[in-house]
C-alpha positions, 0 to 999 in steps of 0.5 A: 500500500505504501508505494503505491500510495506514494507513487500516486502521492507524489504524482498528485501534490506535485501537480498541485503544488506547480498549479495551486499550492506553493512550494512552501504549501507542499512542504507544509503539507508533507510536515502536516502528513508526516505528523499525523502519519506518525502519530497514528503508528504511536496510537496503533501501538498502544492499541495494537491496531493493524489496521491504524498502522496499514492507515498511518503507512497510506497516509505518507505515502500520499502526503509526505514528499518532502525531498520533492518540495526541498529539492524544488524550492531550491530550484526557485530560490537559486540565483541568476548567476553560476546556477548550476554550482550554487544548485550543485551545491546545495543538492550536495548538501541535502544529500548529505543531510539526509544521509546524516539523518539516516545515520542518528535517526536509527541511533537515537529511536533504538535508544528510546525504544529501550529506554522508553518504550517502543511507543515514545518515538513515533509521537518524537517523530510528530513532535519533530516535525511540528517543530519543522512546520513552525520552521518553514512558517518561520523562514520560508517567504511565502512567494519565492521568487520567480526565476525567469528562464532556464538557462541551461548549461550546455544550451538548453535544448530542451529550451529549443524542442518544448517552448515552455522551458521558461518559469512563465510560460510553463506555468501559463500552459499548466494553468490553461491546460489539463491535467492530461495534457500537462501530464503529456508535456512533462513526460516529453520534458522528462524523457527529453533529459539527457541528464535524467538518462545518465542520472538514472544509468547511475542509480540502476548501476549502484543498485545492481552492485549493491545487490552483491554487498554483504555476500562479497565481504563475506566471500572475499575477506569472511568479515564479522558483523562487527566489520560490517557495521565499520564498512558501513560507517565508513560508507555514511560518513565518506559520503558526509564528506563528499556532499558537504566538503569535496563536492561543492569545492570540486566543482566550484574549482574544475565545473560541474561536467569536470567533476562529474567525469573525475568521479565516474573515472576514480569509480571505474579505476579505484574498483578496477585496482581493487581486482587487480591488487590482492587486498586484505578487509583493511585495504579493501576499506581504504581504496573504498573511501575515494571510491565512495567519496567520488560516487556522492559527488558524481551523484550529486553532479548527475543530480543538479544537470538533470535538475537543470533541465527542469522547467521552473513552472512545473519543477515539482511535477517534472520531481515527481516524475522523476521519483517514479523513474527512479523507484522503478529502477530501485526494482530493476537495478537489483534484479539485474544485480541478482542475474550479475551475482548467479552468472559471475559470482560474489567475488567479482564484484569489483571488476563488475564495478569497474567495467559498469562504472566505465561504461557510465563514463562513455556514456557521460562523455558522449552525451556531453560531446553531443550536447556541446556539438548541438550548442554549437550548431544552435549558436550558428543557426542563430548568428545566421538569423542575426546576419539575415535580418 
């Protein structure tokens, strides 16, 4: 019930947020849902009700898109100059602080659950997030400001084959238009995005070689629960690392296409040593943190392009869509992950990674030459109109 729930959830509120409700209003209504959602397991606890946790589950899946509503509000708010760093930035850091919340978050519910009761944390989690409404009541303004255009890095072609690209229009046609309609242009804005394609080539990727995860330390170095829990630590904190202090300083030295092609680069060549050099756990652990360091900061680049691409006015639709595009390759990455596991076995996941990884950079370099070799010819076209008249 839960995804299905979110699906429609975040397909909905997405479309309302772009025609009626504001990206603050979304949030507010993520936070209010949440809320009760949270509310509703705590009550179902006490009276041990399964139909009130089935109940509570449905209700946050429709309502709580809070990722979708951030990640928006950051395209609206972001300047007229170097977008695509400030974007890169700040998507780096939300990032990082949902991961970090995903490191405490456990930690401090499994303490109250035994110190308290497994009760007391749901009703924390509604009261953590009236402390979020009254914080978004508090300092987000209620209008953002318009950002008029979207002035792509590599020359807007979606700018060129859907006129709406600007922040007015866009929000004129989804005014005018019907939810049909509306839901056909922003399918063709999705699909149209080249970024988006790689963005979600890179996930599939990662969610095919975590598939063989824990069996490969098992395999290859015979861990204990104890060094399973420091690789996962690591894993967390490297990525901390990458969101708030390596990606942002990457890209503002080298730009945002630079970054993205070092990262898939030391993905490719640090997985690819790993297969070639007789490593112990401990040197297994050390080559993984540039590994890891390098794979948040190629996401974090993969995720702003695409997010480059969106059209101001309907963000939060186009958001939505790209969650569902992204869920459904949480299910096939694995799968495929699965085939890779039974064909080639456990301990061949480093050159797995290596070569899959390296084919997420071919693909990166070709569609940035293309995307170039299309700027280029849209620069012509237009120097020529210029000289005609």
């Amino acid at each position: 019930a839960y995804p299905m729930a979110q699906v429609f959830g975040g397909l909905v509120v997405g479309y309302l947020s772009d025609k009626n409700l504001s990206k603050r209003g979304m949030l507010l209504l993520s936070f209010f849902g949440a809320g009760t959602s949270y509310a509703m397991v705590g009550f179902s606890l006490k009276l041990k009700s399964k139909w009130m946790f089935a109940a509570s589950r449905i209700v946050v899946g429709l309502v709580k898109h809070t990722m979708v509503a951030s990640t928006s509000a950051i395209l609206e708010l972001e300047p007229k100059t170097k977008r695509s760093e400030w974007r890169t930035r700040y998507v780096a850091r939300l990032e990082g602080a949902v991961g970090a919340a995903f490191v405490v978050g456990p930690v401090l519910g499994g303490l109250l659950s035994r110190y308290f009761g497994p009760t007391i944390a749901p009703f924390i989690a509604t009261g953590l997030y009236i402390v979020d409404t009254c914080w978004v009541l508090y300092a987000l303004p209620a209008k953002m400001k318009d950002v008029k255009g979207s002035e792509h890095e590599h020359g807007g072609i979606l700018e060129e084959k859907a006129k709406d690209s600007s922040g007015k229009s866009a929000q004129k046609g989804l005014k005018n238009g019907s939810a049909v309609a509306v839901g056909k242009r922003i399918l063709l804005s999705s699909f149209q995005n080249p970024h988006l394609g790689l963005l979600l080539a890179y996930n599939g990727v990662v969610q095919a070689m975590r598939s063989f995860g824990t069996t490969y330390l098992v395999d290859s170095f015979s861990i204990t629960p104890y060094q399973y829990g420091i690789y996962q630590s690591l894993s967390r904190l490297s990525n901390l690392f990458s969101h708030w202090l390596v990606a942002p300083h990457t890209i503002h030295l080298v730009g945002m296409d630079s970054a993205l092609l070092v990262g898939l680069a030391v993905m490719s060549v640090g997985s690819m040593g790993q297969a070639l050099l007789p490593v112990d756990f401990q040197a297994y652990c050390a080559i993984q943190i540039p590994i890891l360091i390098a794979g948040a900061m190629a996401r974090a680049c993969l995720k702003s392009a695409a997010l480059g691409e969106i059209s101001r006015g309907t963000s939060s639709s186009e958001l939505a869509v790209q969650d569902v595009l992204n869920s459904a390759v949480s299910v096939l990455g694995p799968l495929y992950g699965g085939i890779l596991l039974d064909y080639m076995g456990s301990t061949r996941l480093p050159e797995m990674e290596s070569v899959h990884y390296g084919i997420v950079l071919v693909l990166a370099m070709v569609t940035f030459a293309r995307l170039i070799r299309v700027q280029g010819s849209l620069g012509s076209s237009r120097k020529n109109k210029v000289h005609v008249s």
